[in-house]
C-alpha positions in Angstrom: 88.9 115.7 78.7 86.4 113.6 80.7 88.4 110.7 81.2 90.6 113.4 83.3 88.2 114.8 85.2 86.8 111.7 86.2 90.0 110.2 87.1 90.7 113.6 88.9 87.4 114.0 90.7 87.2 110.3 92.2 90.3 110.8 92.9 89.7 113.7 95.3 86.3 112.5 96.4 88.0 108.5 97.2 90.5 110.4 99.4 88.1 112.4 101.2 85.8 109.0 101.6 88.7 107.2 103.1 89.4 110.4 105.6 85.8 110.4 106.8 85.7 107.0 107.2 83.6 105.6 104.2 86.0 102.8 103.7 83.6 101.1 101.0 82.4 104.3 98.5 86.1 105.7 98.9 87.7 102.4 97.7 85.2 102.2 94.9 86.2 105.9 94.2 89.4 105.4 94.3 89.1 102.1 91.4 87.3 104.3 89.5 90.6 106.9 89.3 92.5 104.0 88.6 90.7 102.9 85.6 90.0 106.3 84.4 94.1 106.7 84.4 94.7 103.9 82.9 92.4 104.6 80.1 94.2 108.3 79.8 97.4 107.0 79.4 96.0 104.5 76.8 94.6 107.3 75.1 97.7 109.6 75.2 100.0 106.8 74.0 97.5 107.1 70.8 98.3 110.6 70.4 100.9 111.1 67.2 102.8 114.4 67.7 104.7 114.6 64.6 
C-alpha cells in the first residue's frame, strides 16, 4: 500500500513540477514513480490468487 501511494503521489507532484517549471525536482519525481511501479508490479506478480 505504500509502494502505491508513493508511485501515485510523485506521480502527481513530478507532473505538477514539470508544469511550473521545476524541470529538475519534477524529473526526479517522476523516476521515483517509475521505480515505485516497477516495484508494484514486481510485488503483484508475487501475489498467488488461487
Amino acid at each position: 500500500m505504500v509502494v502505491g501511494c508513493l508511485a501515485v503521489w510523485s506521480a502527481l507532484f513530478g507532473i505538477g513540477y514539470l508544469l511550473y517549471a521545476r524541470v529538475a525536482l519534477g524529473a526526479g519525481l517522476l523516476v521515483i514513480a517509475v521505480a515505485a511501479t516497477a516495484l508494484l508490479m514486481r510485488l503483484v506478480g508475487k501475489i498467488k490468487l488461487s
